[in-house]
N, C-alpha and C positions, 0 to 999 in steps of 0.2 A: 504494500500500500504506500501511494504517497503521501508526507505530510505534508510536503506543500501543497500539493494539490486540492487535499484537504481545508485546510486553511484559505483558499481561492473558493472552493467548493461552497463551504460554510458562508462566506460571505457574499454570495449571489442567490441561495436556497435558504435563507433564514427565513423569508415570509413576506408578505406584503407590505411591512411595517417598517421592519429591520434591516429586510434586502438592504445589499451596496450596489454599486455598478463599481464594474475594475479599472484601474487606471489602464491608460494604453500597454502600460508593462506588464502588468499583469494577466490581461487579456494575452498577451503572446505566452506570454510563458505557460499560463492555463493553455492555449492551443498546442505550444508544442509540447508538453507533456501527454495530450491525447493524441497524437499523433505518432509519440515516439512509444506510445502505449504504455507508459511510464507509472501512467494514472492504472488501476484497475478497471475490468470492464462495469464494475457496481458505480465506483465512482463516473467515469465517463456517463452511462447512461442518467447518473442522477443531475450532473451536470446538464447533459442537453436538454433535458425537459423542466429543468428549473429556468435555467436561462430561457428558454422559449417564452415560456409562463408570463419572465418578468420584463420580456422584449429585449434583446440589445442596444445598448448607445452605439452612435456613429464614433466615439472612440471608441470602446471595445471592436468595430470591427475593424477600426484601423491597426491595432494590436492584432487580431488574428491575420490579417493580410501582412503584416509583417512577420509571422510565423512563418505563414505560407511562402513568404519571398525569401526567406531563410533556409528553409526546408522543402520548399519544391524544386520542378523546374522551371527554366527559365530559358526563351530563346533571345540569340540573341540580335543585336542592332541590322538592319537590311537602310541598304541605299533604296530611298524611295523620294517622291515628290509628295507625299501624303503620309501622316501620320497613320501607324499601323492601324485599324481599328479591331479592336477585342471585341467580342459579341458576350453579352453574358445573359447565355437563355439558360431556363430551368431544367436541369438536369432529369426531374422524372416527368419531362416530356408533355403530351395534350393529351387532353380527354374530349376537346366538343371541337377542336378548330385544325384544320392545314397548318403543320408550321411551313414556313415561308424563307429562314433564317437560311439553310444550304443553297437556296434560288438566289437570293439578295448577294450571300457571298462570293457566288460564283462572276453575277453581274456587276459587284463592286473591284474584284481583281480583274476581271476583263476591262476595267477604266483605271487602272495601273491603281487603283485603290487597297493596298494588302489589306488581309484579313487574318487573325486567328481565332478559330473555336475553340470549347473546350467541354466537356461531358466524358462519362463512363457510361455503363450500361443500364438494359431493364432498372430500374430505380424506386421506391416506397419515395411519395407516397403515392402519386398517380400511377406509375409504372407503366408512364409509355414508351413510346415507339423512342429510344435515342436517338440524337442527332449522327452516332454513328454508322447504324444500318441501313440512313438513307445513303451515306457514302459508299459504303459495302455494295450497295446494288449499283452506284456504278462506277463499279470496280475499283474505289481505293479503298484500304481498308488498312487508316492510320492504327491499329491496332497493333498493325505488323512492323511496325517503324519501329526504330529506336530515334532517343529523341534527335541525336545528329542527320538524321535522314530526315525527321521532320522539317530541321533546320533548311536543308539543301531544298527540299520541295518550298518551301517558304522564299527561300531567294531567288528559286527559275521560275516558280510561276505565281506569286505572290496569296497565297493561299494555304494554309498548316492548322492542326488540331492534335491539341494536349488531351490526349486521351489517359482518366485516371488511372486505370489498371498496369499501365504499360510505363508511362511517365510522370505517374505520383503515384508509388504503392503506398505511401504511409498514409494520401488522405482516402484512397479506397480501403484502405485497413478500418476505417468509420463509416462505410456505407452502409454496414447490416446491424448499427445500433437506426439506421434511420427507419426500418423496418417495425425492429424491434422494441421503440416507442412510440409506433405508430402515430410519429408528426415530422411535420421538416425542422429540424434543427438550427439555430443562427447559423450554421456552414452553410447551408441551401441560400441564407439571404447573402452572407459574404459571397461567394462565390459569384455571383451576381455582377460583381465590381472584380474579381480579381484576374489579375494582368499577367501574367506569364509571360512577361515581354520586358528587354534592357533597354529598350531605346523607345525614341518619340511615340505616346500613344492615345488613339481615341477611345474609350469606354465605353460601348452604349449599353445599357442596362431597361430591363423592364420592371416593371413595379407593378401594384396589386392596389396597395394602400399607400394615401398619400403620406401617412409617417416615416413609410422604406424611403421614399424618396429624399428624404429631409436628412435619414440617418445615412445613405450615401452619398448625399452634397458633405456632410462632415467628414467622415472618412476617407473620402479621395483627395479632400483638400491637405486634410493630415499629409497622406500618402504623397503629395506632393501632385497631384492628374490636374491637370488643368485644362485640358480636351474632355469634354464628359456631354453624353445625351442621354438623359430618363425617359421613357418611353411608357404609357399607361398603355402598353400592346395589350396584343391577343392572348389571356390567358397565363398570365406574368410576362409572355414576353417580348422583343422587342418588333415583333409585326405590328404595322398601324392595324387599324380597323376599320370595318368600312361601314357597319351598321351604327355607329356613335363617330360624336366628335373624338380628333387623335388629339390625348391632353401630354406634353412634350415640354422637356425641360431643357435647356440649352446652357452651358455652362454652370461649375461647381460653386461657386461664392456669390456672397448676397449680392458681390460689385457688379460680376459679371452675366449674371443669371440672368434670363430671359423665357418667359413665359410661352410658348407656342400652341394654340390651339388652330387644328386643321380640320376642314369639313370635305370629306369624301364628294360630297357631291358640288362642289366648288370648282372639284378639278375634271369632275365627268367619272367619278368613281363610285359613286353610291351606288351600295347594294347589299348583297348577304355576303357574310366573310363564309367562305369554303371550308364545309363542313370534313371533321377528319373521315376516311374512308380507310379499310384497311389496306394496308403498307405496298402491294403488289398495284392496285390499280390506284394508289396514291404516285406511283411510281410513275407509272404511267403514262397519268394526268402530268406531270414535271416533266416527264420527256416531251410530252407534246409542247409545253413553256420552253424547252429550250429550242424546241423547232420552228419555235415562232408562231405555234397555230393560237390561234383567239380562244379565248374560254374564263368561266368565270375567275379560275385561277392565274390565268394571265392578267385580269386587269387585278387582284391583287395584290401581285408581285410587283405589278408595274406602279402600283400606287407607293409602296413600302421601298424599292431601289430606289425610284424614284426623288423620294426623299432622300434616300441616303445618300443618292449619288452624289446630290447637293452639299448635304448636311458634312459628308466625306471630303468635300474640297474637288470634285470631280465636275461638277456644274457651276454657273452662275446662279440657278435659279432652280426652286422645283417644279415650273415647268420641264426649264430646258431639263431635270434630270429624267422627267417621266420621255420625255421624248428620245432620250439618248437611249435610257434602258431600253426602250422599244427598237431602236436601231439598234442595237448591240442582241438584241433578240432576234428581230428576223432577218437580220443578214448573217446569221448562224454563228456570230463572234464570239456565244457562248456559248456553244455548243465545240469550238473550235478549244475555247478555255478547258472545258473539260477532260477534253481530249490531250490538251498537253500535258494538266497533271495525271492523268493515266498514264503517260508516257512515261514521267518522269518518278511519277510513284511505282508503276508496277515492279520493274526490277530490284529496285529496294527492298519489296516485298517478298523476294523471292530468296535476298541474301538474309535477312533478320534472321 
């Protein structure tokens, strides 16, 4: 058992009254002691469902992302004209909606936009589809990388994913207490914000509740991010939506912040956001989007690149970004993208 841990423990799970919040140093050293499994599995579990309970501060989560930047991995710096942008979607996936997030990526690195993901598998508590089996179906499967080959795919075709089981064993060593208290744990909300990246980066993040968004404008500011978009997306994450206003934060400090509300049908987008369908003809439905053909999923994508192609330093405007995306769709320049990191991933795959 640890005592320090203990002592950390005690003063987050004392009660509604008594509770503390951690200082940022303690928040870390609390995270890397579960992570180094230091803490016992009683402790760790009593921890993430106290801490749930009594919410995280946006310092606590600057403390555990300074864990994480200590004890994970990290890629690194890439020659680019654009700030890398990190996507930080929910790890246990959708339950009512299309994610959108591997279509935007693909159409953000085809506008020399780099991008890195990040997720592990199947996941508590939704336990959907990951972001990495949509890769798998066509045909990369960062799984099989180790992280320098990530690396390489990242600098030839601007495009890479931190997969936890492969290149963070120590925070998949905490996936099956997320289960096993059947809730998501402050890691599911850190994670949201965290960077895997040494050089210049965009953050975009989804949110749920406007409190998450308030405790990630503190924490990346700690962190030192000063590129950061919150996203009220689909389902925590960052896809806009097409049936409500997109409600969008723009910069991490109160100087710099900037309020964004978008209406779908402003730009010719109003509609129903694309219901999830299982995985083979959701598949599908994305081939037909990179082939350029029309469909309700095309004009969500094009709504959501769109914006980012912009919000990424890729466009002047969100018009011209919805219109770019649409040219870089049907003149098959992403479907040309995909095919290069097939090229460049598959052989890697084959020495791991």
């Amino acid at each position: 058992m640890s005592h320090e841990f203990r002592e950390l423990l005690r003063k987050v799970g004392s009660g509604t009254h008594t509770s503390e919040s951690l200082t940022r140093e303690e928040a870390a050293a609390a995270t890397r002691l579960m992570l180094l499994q230091e803490a016992t599995p009683a402790q760790i579990g009593a921890f993430m469902i106290a801490h749930r309970i009594r919410r995280p501060t946006g310092t606590e989560l600057a403390g555990m992302l300074d864990a994480y930047a200590e004890l994970g991995p990290r890629l690194h710096s890439i020659a680019s004209a654009y700030p890398v942008t990190v996507m930080g979607v929910p790890y246990d996936g959708r339950s009512r909606t299309t994610p959108l997030a591997p279509l935007i990526a693909l159409i953000l690195a085809t506008a020399h936009c780099p991008v890195i993901m990040h997720g592990g598998d199947r996941m508590p508590t939704k336990e959907g589809e990951p972001l990495i089996d949509y890769w798998r179906e066509w045909g990369v499967d960062w799984s099989k990388l180790a992280l320098s080959q990530v690396q390489h795919v990242l600098e030839a075709t601007g495009l890479g994913f931190i997969y936890l089981p492969t290149h963070f064993p120590l925070a998949q060593g905490l996936v099956p207490y997320r289960e096993q208290i059947g809730k998501r744990p402050p890691f599911a909300t850190m994670e949201l914000i965290w960077s895997p990246y040494a050089g210049e980066v965009h953050v975009v993040s989804g949110f749920v509740h406007p409190p998450t968004e308030l405790m990630f404008q503190e924490a990346i500011t700690l962190r030192g991010i000063t590129h950061f978009t919150s996203v009220k997306g689909l389902e925590g994450s960052i896809d806009l939506p097409r049936e409500r206003t997109a409600i969008i934060g723009l910069g991490a400090t109160a100087i710099d912040f900037e309020r964004l509300h978008l209406h779908s049908r402003d730009y010719g987008f109003e509609g129903k956001n694309v219901p999830l369908d299982a995985t083979p003809k959701l598949i599908e439905a994305m081939q037909s989007v990179l082939q350029g053909q029309p469909s309700e999923l095309m004009q969500s994508t094009l709504w959501s690149s769109g914006f980012y192609l912009w919000r990424c330093g890729g466009c002047r405007s969100l018009e011209a970004g919805i219109q770019e995306a649409k040219r870089l769709l049907t003149e098959g320049l992403v479907l040309q993208k995909l095919r290069e990191i097939q090229q460049v991933a598959t052989p890697l795959q084959l020495t791991h």
